[in-house]
ChimeraX commands (.cxc) that place a marker at each C-alpha (Angstrom):
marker #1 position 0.00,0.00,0.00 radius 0.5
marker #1 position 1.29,3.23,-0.86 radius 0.5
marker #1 position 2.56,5.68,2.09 radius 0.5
marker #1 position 1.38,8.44,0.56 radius 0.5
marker #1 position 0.49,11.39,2.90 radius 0.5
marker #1 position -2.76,11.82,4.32 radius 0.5
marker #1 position -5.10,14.56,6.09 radius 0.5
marker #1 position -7.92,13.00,7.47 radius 0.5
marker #1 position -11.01,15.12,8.20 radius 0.5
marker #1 position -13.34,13.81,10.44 radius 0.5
marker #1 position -16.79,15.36,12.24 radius 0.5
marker #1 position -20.50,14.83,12.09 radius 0.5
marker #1 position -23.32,16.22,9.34 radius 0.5
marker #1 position -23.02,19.85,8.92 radius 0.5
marker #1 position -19.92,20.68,10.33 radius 0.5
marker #1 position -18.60,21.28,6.84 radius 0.5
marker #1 position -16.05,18.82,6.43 radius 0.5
marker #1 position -16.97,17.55,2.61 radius 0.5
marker #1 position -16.36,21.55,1.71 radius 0.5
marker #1 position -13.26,21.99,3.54 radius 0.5
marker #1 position -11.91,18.45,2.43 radius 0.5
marker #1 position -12.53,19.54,-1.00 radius 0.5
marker #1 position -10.87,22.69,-1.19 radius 0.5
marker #1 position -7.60,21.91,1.13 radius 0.5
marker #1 position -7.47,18.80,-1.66 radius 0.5
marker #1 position -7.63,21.09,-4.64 radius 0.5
marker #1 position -5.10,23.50,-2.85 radius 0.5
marker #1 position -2.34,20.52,-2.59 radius 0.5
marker #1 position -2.93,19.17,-5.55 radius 0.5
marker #1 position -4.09,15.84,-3.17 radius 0.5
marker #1 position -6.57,13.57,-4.27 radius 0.5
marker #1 position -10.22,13.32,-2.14 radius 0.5
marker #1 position -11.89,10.88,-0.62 radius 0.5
marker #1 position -15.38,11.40,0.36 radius 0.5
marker #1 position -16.58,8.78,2.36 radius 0.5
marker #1 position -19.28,9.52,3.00 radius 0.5
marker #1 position -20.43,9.43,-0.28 radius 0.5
marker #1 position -19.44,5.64,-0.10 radius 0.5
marker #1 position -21.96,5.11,2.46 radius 0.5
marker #1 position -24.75,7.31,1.20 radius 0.5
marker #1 position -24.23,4.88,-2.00 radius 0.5
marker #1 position -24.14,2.19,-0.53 radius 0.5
marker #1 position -27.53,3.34,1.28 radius 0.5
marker #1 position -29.43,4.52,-1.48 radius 0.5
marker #1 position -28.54,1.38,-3.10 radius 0.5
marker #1 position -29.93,-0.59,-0.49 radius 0.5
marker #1 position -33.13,1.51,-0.21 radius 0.5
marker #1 position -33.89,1.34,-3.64 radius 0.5
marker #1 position -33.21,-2.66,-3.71 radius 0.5
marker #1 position -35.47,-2.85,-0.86 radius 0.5
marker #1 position -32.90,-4.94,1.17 radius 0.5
marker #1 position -33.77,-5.68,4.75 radius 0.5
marker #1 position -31.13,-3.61,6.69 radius 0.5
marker #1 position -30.96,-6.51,9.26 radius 0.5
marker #1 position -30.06,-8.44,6.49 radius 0.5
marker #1 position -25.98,-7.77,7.08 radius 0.5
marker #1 position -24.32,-10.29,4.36 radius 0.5
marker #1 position -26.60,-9.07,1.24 radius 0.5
marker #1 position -25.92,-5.37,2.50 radius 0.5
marker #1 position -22.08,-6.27,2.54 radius 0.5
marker #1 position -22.57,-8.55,-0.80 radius 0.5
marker #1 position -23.95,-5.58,-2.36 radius 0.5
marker #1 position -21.39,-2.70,-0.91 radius 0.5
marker #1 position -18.52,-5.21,-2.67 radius 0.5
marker #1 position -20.42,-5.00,-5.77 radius 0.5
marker #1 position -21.62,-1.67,-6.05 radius 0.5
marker #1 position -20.42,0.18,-9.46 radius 0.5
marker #1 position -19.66,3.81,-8.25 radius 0.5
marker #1 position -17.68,6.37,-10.50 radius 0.5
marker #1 position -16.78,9.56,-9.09 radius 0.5
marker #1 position -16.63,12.56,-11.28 radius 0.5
marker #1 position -17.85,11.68,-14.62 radius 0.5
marker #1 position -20.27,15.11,-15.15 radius 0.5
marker #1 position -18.24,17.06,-13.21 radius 0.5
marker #1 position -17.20,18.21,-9.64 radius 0.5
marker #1 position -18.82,16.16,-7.25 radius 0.5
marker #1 position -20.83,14.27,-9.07 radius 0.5
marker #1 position -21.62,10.41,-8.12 radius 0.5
marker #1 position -22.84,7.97,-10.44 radius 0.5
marker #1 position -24.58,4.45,-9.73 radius 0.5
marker #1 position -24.60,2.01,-12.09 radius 0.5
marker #1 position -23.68,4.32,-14.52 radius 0.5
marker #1 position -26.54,6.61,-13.44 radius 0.5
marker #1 position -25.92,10.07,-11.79 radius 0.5
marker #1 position -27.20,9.88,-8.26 radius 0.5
marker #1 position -25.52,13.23,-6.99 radius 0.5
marker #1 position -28.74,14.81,-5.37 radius 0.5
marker #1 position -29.97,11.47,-4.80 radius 0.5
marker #1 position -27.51,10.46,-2.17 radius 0.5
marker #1 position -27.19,14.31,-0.62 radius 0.5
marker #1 position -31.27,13.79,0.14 radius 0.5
marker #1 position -32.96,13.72,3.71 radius 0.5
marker #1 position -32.85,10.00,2.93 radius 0.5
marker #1 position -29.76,9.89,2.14 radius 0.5
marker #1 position -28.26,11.14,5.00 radius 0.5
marker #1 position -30.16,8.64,7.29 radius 0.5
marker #1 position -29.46,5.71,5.07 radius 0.5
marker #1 position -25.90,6.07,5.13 radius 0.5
marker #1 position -25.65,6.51,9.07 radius 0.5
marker #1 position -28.09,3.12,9.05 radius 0.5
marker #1 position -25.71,1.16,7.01 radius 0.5
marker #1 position -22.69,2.80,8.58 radius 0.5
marker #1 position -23.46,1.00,11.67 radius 0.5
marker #1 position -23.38,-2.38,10.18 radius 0.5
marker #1 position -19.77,-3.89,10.47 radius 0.5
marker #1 position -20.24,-6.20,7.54 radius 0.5
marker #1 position -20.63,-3.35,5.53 radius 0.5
marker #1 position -17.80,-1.09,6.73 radius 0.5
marker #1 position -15.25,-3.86,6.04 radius 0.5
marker #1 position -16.80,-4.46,2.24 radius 0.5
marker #1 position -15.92,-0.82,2.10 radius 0.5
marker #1 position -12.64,-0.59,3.74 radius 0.5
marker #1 position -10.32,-2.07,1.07 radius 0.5
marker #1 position -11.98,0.81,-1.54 radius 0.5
marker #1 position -11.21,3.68,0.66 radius 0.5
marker #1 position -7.26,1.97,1.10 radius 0.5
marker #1 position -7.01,2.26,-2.55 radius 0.5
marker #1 position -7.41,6.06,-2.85 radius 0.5
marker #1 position -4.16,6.49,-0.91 radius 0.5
marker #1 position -2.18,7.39,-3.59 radius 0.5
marker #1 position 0.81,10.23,-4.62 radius 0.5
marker #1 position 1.28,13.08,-4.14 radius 0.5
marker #1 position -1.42,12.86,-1.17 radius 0.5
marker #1 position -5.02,12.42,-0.40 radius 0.5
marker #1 position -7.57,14.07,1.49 radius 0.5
marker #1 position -10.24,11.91,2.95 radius 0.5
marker #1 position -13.00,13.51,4.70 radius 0.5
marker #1 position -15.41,11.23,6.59 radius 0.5
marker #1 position -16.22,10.29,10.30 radius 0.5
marker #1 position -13.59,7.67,11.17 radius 0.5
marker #1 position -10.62,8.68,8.35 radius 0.5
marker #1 position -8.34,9.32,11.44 radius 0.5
marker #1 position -9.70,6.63,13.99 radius 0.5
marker #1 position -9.76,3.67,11.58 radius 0.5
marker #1 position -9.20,3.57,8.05 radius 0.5
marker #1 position -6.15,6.07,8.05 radius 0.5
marker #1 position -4.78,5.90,11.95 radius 0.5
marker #1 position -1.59,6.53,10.68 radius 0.5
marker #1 position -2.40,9.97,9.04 radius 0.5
marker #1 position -0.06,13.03,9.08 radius 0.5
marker #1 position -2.77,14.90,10.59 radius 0.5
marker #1 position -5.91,14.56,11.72 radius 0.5
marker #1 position -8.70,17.30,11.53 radius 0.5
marker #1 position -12.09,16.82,13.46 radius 0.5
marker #1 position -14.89,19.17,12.47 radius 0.5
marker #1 position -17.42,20.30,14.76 radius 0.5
marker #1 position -20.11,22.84,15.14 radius 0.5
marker #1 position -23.41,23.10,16.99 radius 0.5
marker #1 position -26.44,21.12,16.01 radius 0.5
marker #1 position -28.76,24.46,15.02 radius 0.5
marker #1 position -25.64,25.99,12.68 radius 0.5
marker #1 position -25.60,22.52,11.21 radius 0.5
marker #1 position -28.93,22.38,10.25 radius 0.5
marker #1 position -29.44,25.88,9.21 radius 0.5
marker #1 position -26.32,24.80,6.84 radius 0.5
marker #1 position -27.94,21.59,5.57 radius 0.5
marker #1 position -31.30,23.67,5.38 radius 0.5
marker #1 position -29.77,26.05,2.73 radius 0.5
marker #1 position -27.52,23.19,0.88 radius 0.5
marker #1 position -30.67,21.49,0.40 radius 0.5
marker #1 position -32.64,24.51,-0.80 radius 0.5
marker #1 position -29.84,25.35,-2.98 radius 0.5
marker #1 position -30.28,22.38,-4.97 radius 0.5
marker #1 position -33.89,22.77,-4.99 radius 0.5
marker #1 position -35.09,19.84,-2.59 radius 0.5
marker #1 position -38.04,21.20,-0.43 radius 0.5
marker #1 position -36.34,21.20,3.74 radius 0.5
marker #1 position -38.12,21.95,6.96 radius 0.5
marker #1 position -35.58,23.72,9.41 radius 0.5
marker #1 position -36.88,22.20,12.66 radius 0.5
marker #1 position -37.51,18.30,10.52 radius 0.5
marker #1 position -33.86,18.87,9.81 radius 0.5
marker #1 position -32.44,19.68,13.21 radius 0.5
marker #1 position -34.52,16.91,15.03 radius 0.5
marker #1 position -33.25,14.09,12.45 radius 0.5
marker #1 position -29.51,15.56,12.87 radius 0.5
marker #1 position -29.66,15.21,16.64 radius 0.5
marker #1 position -31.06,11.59,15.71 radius 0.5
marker #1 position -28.03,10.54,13.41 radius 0.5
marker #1 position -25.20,12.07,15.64 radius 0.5
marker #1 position -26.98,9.84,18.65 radius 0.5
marker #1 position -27.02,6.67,16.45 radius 0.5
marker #1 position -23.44,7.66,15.25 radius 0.5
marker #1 position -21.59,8.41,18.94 radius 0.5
marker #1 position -23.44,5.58,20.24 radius 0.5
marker #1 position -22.81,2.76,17.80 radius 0.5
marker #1 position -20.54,-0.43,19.01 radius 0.5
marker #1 position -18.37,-0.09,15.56 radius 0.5
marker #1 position -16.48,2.88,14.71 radius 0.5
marker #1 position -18.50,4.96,16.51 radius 0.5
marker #1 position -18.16,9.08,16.08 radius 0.5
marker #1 position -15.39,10.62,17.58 radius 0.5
marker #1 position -11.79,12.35,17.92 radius 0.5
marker #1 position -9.15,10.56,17.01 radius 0.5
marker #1 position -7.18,10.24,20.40 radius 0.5
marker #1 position -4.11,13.07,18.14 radius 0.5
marker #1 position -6.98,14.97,16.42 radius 0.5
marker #1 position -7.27,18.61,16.50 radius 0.5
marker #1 position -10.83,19.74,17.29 radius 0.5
marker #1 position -11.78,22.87,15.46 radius 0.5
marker #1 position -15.39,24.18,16.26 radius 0.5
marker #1 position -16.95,26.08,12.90 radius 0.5
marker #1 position -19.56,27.48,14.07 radius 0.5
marker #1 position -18.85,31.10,13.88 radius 0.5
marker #1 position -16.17,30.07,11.49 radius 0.5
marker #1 position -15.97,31.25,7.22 radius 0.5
marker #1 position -14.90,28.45,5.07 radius 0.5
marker #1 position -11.73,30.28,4.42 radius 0.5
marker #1 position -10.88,30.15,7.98 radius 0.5
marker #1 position -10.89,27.11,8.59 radius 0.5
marker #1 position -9.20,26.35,5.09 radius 0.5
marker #1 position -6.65,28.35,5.80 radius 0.5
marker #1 position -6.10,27.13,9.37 radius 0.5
marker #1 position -6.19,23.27,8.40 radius 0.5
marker #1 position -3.26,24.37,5.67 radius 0.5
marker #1 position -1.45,25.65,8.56 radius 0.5
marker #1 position -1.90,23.24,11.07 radius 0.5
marker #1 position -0.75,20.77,7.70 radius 0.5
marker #1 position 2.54,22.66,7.13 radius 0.5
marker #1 position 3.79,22.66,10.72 radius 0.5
marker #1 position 2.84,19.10,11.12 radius 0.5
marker link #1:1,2 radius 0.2
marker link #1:2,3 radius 0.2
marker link #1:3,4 radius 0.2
marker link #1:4,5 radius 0.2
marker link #1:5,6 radius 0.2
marker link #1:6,7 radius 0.2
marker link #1:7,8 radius 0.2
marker link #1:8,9 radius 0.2
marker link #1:9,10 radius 0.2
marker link #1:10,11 radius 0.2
marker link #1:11,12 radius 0.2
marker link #1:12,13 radius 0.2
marker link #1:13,14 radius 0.2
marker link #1:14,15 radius 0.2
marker link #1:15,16 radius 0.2
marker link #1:16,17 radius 0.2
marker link #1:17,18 radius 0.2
marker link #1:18,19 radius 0.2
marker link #1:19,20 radius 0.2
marker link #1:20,21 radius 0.2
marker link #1:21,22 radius 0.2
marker link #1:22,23 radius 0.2
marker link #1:23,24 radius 0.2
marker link #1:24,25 radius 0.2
marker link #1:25,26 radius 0.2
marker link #1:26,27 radius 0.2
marker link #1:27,28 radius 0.2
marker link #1:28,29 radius 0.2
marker link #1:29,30 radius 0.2
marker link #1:30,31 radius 0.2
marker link #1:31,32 radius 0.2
marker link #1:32,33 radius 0.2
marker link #1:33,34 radius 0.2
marker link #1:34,35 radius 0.2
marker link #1:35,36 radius 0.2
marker link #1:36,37 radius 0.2
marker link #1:37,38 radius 0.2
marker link #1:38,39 radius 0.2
marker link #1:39,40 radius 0.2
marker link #1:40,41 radius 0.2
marker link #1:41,42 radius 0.2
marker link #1:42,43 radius 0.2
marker link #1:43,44 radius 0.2
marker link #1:44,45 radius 0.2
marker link #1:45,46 radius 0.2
marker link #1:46,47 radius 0.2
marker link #1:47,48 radius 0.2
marker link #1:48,49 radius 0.2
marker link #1:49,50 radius 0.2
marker link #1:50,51 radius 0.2
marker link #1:51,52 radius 0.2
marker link #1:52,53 radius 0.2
marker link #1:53,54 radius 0.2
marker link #1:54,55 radius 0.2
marker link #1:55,56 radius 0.2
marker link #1:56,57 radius 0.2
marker link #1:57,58 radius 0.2
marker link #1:58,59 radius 0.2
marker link #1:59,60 radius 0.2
marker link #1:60,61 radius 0.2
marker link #1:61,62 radius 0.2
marker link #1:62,63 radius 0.2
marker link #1:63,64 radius 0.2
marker link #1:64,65 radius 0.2
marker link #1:65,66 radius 0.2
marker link #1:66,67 radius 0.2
marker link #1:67,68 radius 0.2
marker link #1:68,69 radius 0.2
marker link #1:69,70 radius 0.2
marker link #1:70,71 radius 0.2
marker link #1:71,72 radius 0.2
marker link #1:72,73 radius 0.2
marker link #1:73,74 radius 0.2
marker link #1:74,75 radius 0.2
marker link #1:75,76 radius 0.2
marker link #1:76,77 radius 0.2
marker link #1:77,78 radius 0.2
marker link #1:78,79 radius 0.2
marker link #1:79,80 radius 0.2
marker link #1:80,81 radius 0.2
marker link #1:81,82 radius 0.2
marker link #1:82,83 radius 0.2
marker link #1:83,84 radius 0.2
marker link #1:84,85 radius 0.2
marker link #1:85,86 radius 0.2
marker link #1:86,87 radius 0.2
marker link #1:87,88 radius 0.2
marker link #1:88,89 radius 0.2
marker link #1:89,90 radius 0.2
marker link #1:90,91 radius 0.2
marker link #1:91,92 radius 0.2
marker link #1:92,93 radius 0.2
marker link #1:93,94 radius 0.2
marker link #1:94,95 radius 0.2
marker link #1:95,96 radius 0.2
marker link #1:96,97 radius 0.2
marker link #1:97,98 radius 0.2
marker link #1:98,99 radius 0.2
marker link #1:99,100 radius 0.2
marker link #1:100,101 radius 0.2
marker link #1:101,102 radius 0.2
marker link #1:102,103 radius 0.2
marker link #1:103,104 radius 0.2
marker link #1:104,105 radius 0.2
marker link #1:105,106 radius 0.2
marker link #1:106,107 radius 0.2
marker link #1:107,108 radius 0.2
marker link #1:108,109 radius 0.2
marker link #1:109,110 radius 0.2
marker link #1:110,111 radius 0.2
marker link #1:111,112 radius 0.2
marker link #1:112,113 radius 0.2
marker link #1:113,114 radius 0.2
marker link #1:114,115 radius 0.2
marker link #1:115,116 radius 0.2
marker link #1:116,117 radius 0.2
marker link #1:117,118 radius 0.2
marker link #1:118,119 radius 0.2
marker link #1:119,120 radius 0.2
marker link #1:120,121 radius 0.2
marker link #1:121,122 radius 0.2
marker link #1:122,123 radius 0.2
marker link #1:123,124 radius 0.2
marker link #1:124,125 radius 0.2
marker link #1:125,126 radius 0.2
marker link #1:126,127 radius 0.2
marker link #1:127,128 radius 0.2
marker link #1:128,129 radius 0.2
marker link #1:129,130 radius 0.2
marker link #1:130,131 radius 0.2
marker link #1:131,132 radius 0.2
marker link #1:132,133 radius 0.2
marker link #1:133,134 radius 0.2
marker link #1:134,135 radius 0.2
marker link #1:135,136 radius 0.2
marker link #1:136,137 radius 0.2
marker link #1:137,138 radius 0.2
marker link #1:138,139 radius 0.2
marker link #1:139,140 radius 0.2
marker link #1:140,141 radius 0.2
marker link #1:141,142 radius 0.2
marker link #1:142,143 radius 0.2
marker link #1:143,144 radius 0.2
marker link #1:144,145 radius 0.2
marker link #1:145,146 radius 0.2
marker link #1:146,147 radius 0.2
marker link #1:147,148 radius 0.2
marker link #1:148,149 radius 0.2
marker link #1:149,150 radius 0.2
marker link #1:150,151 radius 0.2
marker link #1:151,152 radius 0.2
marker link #1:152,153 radius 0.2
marker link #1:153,154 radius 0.2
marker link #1:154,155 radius 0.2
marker link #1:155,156 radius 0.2
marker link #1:156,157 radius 0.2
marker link #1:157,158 radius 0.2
marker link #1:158,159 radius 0.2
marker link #1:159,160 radius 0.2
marker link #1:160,161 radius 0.2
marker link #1:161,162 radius 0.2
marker link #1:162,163 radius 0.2
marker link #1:163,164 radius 0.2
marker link #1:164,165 radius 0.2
marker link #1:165,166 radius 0.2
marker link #1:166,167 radius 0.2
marker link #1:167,168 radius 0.2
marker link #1:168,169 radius 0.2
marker link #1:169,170 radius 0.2
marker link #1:170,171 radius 0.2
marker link #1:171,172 radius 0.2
marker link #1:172,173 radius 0.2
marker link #1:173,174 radius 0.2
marker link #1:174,175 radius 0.2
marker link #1:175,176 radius 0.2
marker link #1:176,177 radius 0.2
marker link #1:177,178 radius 0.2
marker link #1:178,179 radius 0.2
marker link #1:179,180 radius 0.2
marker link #1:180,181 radius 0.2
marker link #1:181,182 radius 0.2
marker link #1:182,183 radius 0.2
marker link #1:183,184 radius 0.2
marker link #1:184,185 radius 0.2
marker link #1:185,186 radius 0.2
marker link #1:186,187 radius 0.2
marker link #1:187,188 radius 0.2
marker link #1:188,189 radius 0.2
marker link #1:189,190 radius 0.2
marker link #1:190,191 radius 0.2
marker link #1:191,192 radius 0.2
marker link #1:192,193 radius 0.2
marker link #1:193,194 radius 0.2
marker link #1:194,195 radius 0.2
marker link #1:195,196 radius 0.2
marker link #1:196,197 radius 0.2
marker link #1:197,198 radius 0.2
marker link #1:198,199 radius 0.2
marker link #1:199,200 radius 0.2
marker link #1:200,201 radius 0.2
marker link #1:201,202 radius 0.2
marker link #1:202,203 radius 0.2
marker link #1:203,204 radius 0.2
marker link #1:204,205 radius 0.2
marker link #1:205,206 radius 0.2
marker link #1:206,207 radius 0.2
marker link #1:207,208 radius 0.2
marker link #1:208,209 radius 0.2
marker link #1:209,210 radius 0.2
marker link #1:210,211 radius 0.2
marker link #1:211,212 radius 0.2
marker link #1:212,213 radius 0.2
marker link #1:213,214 radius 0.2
marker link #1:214,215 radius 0.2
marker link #1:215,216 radius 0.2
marker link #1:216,217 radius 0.2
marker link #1:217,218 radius 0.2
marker link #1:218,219 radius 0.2
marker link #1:219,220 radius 0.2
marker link #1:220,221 radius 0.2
view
């Protein structure tokens, strides 16, 4: 496996790690992981096979399956079986499908070996919610992204509205608490600091801040 550098970016919904993972990427030159995307896949796949979640071996028989492409129409864009499932997998359901199939361990290791492979030179970026705990322990640094619940709704109220999917602010907020409880509190890889992270808190925070202070804390590492 390659020993290519990595900053791993770590924190719950909202707390704006997939933007600042993206742009500290495209100032290195690194590549980007986004891990979450992975999941949200691998959930939307699952919702739209109607597989019983409890069902653990055809949700990890599907995850090792799963034809993904990043890219293809542009920045950010996912495809799924060779069909573009971008706003699909940034949906309310989404979101709550990938923290349900996030907590199944079956899954997680049919994903592990994909999110190995993006470790490549000059460096990668991988944002997620256990980059630094699990899948990249050994990273050169490790970021992890917080901010309070409300600020990451009212963030996730306007991405949504953005991209024109109908949101209702206090729906939002009570399904985010809902997630980060499921996500804390699971038995495998649950949500938290790596024990070497540094915590940054966005709430009152511009994107360029904290850009510029993850490039920082990267160059004195």
């Amino acid at each position: 496996m390659s020993k290519a550098p990595v900053i791993a970016i770590d924190g719950p919904s909202g707390s704006g790690k997939g933007t600042i993972a993206s742009r500290v990427a495209k100032t290195l030159g690194y590549s980007l992981l986004d891990s979450g995307a992975l999941y949200r896949v691998l959930g939307v796949a699952c919702n739209r096979k109607k597989l019983d979640l409890t069902d653990h071996q055809a949700v990890a028989s599907l995850a090792k399956d799963l034809d993904i492409e990043f890219g293809r129409s542009g920045e950010g864009s996912v495809c799924l079986d060779s069909i573009e499932v971008s706003l699909d997998i940034r949906s309310d359901l989404g979101s709550d499908m990938a923290s349900r199939v996030g907590a199944i361990g079956a899954a997680r290791e049919a994903l592990f070996e994909r999110q190995l492979a993006f470790r490549q030179p000059p460096g990668l970026v991988a944002d997620g919610r256990d980059m630094g705990t699990v899948v990249f322990p050994d990273a050169e640094l490790k970021i992890f992204l917080t901010a309070s619940p409300e600020e990451r709704a009212k963030r996730r109220y306007k991405q949504l509205i953005g991209k024109g999917i109908d949101a209702i602010l206090p729906d939002l907020l009570r399904d985010l608490k809902e997630r980060d409880k499921r996500d804390t509190e699971r038995v495998i890889s649950p949500l938290k600091p790596a024990e070497d992270a540094i915590v940054i808190d966005t709430t009152d925070l511009s994107i360029d801040q904290v850009v510029n202070q993850v490039l920082e804390l990267y160059r004195c590492a």
